[in-house]
PASEBA-1860 file (N, C-alpha, C; in nm, 3 decimals):
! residues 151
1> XXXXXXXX> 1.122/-4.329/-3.008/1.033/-4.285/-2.901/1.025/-4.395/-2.795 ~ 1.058/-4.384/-2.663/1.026/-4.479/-2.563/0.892/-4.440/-2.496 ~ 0.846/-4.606/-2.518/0.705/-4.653/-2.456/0.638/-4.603/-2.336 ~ 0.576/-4.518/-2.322/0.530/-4.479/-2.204/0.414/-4.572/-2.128 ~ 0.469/-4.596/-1.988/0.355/-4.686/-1.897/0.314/-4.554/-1.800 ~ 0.181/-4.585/-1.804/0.118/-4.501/-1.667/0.181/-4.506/-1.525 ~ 0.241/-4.353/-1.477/0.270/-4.374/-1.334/0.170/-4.399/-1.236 ~ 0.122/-4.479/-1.171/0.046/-4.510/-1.076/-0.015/-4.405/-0.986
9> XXXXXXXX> -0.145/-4.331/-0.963/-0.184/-4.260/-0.895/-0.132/-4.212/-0.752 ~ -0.103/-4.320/-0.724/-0.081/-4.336/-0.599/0.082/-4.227/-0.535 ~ 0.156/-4.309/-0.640/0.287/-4.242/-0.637/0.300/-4.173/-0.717 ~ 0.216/-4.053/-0.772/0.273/-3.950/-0.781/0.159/-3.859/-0.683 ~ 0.090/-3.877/-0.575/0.033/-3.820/-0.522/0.158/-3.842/-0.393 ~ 0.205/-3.942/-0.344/0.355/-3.958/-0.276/0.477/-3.830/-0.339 ~ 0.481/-3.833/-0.479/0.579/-3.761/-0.484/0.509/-3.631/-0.533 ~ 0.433/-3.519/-0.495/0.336/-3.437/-0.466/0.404/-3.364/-0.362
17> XXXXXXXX> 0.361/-3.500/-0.270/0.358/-3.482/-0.096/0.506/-3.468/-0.102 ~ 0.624/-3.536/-0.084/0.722/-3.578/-0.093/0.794/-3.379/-0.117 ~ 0.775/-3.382/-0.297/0.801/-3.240/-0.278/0.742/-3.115/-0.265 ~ 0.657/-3.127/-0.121/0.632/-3.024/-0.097/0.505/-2.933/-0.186 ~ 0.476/-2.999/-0.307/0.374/-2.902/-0.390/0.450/-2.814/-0.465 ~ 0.600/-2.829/-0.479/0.676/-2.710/-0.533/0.738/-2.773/-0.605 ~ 0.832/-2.667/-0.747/0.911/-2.755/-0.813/1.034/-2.757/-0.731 ~ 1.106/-2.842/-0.798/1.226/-2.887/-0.677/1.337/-2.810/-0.748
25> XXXXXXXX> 1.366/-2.741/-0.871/1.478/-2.643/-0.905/1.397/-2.471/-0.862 ~ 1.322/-2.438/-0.904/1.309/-2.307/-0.872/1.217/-2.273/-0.712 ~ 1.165/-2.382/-0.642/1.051/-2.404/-0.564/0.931/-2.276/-0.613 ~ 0.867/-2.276/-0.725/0.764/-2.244/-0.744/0.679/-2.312/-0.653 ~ 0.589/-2.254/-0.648/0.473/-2.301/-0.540/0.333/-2.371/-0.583 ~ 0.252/-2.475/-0.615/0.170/-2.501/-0.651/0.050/-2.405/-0.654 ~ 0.038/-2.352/-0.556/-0.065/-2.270/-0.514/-0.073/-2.186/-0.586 ~ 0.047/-2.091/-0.625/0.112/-1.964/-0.738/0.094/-2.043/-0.856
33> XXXXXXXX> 0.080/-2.123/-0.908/0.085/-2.145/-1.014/-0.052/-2.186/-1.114 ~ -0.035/-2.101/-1.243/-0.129/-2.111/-1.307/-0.184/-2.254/-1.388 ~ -0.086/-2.329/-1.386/-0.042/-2.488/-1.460/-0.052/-2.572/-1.361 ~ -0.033/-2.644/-1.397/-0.009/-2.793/-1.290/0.154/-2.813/-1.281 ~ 0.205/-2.833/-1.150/0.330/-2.867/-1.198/0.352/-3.010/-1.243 ~ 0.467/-3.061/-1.276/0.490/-3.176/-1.382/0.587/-3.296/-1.308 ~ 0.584/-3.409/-1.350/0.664/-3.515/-1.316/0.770/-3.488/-1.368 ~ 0.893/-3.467/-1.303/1.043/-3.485/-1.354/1.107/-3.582/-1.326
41> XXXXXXXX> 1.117/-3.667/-1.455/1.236/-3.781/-1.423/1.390/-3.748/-1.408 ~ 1.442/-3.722/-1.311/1.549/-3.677/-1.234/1.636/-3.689/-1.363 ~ 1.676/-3.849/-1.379/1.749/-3.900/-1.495/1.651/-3.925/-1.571 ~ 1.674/-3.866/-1.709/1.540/-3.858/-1.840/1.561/-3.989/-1.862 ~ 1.435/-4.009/-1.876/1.419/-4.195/-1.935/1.484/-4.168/-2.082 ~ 1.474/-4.102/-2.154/1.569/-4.090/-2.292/1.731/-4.123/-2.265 ~ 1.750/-4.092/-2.130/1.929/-4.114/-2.050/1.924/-4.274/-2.003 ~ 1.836/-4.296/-1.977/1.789/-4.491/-1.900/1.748/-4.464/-1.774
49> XXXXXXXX> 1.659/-4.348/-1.802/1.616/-4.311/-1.668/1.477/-4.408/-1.612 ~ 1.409/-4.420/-1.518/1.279/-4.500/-1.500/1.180/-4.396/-1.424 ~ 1.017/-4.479/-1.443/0.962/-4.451/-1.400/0.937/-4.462/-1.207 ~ 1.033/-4.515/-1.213/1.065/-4.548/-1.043/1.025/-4.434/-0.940 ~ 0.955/-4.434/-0.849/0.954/-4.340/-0.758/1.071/-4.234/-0.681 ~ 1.179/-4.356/-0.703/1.316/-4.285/-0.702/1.401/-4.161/-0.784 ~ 1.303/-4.167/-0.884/1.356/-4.089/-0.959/1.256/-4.008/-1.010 ~ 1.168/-3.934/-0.988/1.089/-3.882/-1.010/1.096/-3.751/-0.896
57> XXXXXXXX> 1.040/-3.635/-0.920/0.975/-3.522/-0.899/0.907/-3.410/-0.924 ~ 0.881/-3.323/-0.865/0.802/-3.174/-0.913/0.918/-3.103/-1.004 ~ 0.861/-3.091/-1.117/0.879/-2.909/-1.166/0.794/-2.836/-1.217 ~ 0.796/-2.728/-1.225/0.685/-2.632/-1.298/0.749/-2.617/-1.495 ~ 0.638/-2.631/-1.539/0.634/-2.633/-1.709/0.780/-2.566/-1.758 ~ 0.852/-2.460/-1.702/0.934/-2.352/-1.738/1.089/-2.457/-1.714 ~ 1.089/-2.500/-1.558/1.247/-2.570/-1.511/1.190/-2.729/-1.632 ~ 1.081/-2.794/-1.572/1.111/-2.899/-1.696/1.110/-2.902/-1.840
65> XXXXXXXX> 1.087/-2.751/-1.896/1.089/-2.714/-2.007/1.260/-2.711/-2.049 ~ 1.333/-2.630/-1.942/1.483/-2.610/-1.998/1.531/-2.694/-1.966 ~ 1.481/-2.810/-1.877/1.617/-2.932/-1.837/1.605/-3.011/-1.935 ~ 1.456/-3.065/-2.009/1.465/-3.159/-2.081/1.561/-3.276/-2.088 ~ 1.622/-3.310/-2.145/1.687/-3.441/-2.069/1.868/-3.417/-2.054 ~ 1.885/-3.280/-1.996/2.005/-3.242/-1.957/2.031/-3.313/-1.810 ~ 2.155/-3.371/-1.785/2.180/-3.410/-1.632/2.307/-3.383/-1.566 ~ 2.360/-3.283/-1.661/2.498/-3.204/-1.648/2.503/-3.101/-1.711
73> XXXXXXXX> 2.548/-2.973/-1.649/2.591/-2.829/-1.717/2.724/-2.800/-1.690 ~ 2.792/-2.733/-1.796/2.894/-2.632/-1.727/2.888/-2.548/-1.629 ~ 2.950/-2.562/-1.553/2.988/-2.443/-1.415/3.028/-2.310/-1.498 ~ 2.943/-2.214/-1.493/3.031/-2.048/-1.555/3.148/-2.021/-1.498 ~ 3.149/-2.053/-1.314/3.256/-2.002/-1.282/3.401/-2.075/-1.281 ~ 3.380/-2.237/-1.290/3.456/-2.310/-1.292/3.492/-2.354/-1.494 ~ 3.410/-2.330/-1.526/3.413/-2.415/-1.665/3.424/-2.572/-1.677 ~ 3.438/-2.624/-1.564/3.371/-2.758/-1.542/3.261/-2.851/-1.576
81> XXXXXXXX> 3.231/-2.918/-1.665/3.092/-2.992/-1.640/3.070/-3.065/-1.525 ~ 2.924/-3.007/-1.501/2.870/-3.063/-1.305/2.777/-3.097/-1.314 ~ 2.723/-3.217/-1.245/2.543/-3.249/-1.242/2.482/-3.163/-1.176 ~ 2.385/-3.173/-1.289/2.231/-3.094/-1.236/2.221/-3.107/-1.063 ~ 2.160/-2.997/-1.004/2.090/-3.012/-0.870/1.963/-3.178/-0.879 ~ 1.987/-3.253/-0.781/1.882/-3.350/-0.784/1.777/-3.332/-0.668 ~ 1.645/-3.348/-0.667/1.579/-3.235/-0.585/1.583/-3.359/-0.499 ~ 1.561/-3.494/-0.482/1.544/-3.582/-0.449/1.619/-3.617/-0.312
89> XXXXXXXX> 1.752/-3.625/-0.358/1.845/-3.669/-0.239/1.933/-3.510/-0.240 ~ 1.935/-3.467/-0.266/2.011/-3.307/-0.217/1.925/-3.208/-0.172 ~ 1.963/-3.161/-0.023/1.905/-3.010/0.086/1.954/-2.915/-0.084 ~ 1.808/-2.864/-0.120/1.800/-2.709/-0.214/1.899/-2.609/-0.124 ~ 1.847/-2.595/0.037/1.901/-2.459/0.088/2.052/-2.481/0.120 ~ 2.096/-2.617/0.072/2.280/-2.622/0.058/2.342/-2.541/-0.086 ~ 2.234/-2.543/-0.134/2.293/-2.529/-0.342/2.260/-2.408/-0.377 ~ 2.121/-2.311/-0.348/2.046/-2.209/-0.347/1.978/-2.144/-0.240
97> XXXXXXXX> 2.012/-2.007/-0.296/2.006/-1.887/-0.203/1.906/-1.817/-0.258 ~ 1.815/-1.725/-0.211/1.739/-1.637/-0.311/1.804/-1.499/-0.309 ~ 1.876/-1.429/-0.391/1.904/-1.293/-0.388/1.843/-1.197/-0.268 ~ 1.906/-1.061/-0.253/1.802/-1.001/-0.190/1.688/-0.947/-0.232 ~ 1.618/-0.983/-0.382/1.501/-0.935/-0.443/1.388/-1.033/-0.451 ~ 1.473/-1.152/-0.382/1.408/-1.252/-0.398/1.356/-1.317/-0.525 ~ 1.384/-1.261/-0.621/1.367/-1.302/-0.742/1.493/-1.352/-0.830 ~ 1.597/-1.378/-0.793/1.716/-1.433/-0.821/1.776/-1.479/-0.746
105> XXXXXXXX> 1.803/-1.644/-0.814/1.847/-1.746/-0.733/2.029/-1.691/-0.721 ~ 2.064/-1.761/-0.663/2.277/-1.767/-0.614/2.251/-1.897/-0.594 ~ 2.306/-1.909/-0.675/2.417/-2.076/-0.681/2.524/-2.060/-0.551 ~ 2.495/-2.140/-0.511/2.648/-2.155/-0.359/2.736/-2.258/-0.345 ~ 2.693/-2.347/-0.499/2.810/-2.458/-0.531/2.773/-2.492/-0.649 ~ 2.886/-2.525/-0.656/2.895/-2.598/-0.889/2.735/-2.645/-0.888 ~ 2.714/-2.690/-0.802/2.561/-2.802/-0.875/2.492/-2.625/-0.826 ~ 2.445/-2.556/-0.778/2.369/-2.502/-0.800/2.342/-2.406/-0.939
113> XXXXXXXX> 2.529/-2.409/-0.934/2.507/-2.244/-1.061/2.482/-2.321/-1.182 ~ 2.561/-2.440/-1.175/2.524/-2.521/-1.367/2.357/-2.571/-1.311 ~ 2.295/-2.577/-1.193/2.134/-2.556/-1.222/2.065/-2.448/-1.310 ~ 2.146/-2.353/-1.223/2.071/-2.265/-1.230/2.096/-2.163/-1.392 ~ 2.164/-2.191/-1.437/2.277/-2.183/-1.582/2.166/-2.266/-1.712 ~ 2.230/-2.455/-1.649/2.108/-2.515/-1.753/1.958/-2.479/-1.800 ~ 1.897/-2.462/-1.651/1.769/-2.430/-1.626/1.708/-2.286/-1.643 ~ 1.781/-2.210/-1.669/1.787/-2.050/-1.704/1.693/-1.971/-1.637
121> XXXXXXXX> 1.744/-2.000/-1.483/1.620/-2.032/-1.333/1.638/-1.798/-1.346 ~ 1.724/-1.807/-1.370/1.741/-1.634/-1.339/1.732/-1.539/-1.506 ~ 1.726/-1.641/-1.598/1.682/-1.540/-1.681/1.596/-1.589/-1.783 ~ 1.456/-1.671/-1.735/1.347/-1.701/-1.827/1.230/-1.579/-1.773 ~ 1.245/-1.492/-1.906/1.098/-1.383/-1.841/0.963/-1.366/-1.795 ~ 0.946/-1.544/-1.838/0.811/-1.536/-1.789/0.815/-1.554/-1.615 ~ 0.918/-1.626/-1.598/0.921/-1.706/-1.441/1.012/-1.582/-1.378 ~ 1.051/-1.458/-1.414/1.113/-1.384/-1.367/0.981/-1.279/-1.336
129> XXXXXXXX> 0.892/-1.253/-1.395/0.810/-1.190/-1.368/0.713/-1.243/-1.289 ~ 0.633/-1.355/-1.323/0.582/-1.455/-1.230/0.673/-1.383/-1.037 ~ 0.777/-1.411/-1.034/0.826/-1.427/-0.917/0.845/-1.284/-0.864 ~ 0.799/-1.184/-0.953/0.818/-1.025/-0.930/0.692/-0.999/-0.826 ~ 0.571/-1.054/-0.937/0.458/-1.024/-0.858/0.441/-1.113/-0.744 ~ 0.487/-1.242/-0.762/0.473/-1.320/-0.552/0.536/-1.244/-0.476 ~ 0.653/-1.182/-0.497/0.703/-1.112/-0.410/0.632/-0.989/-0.360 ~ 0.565/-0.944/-0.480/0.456/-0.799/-0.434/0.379/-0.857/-0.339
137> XXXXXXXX> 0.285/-0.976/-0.398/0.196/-1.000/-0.329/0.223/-1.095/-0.148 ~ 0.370/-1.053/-0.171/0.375/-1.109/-0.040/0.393/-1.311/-0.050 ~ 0.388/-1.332/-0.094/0.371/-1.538/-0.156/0.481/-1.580/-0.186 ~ 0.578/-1.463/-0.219/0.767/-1.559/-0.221/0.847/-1.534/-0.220 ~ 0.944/-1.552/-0.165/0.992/-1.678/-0.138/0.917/-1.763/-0.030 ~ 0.928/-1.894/-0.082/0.852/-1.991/0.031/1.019/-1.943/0.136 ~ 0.890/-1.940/0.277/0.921/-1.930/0.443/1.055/-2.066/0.451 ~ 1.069/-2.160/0.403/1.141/-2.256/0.432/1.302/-2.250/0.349
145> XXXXXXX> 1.276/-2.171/0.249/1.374/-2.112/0.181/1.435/-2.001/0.248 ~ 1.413/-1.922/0.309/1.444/-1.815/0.414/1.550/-1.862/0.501 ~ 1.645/-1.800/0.537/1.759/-1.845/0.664/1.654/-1.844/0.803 ~ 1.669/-1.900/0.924/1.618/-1.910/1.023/1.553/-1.760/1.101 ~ 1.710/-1.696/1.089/1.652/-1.566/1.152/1.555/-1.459/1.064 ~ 1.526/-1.483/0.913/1.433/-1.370/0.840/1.293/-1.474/0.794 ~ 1.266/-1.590/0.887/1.132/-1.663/0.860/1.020/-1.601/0.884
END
């Protein structure tokens, strides 16, 4: 078991702000959400990852539930192993698309689909339903995820 030190208030209210209030693989929305979302160490400190601000971000209970300390998936379409999406230093709207139901992500490059593959962003039922009803209620896809002309 590695030693856990307290992340500093400070910076994780920075990395809060930083991402947006959303998780950085599925952009769940803080607001939508019934949980708190969670600190993700990009690279799992179980990998030699740190508590560094650098490496840290949002996910919601479900994406840091399936990444656990995965930092590479197979590509389905390539059969390649590819790193995870890093929410940190990689544009989401380069890697992911939202379907037209808005409730299913498209991978638009190796790192998105082995995201979205590892993270089982399109077929965990709770977060598939979750994202049924934002869409009823009008709440998602977040506006910034949207192409320019359907904002």
């Amino acid at each position: 078991m590695i030693p856990r030190k307290s992340i500093p208030p400070a910076v994780l209210e920075r990395v809060r702000q930083a991402a947006g209030f959303r998780c950085g693989y599925c952009h769940t929305q803080q607001k939508y959400l019934g949980a708190r979302l969670e600190i993700d160490h990009i690279k799992p400190l179980a990998k030699g990852g740190t508590d560094d601000e650098s490496n840290l971000w949002l996910a919601c209970p479900i994406c840091n539930g399936h990444k656990s300390d995965k930092t590479t998936a197979i590509d389905p379409e390539t059969g390649q192993s590819e790193a995870l999406f890093n929410p940190r230093t990689q544009v989401w709207t380069d890697h992911f698309m939202w379907d037209t139901d808005y409730v299913h992500l498209l991978g638009l490059t190796s790192t998105g689909r082995v995201t979205i593959a590892a993270l089982h962003l399109n077929d965990d039922p709770d977060a598939l339903i979750a994202r049924m009803n934002w869409v009823s209620a009008g709440w998602h896809p977040p506006k910034e995820d949207l192409p320019p002309d359907t904002a």
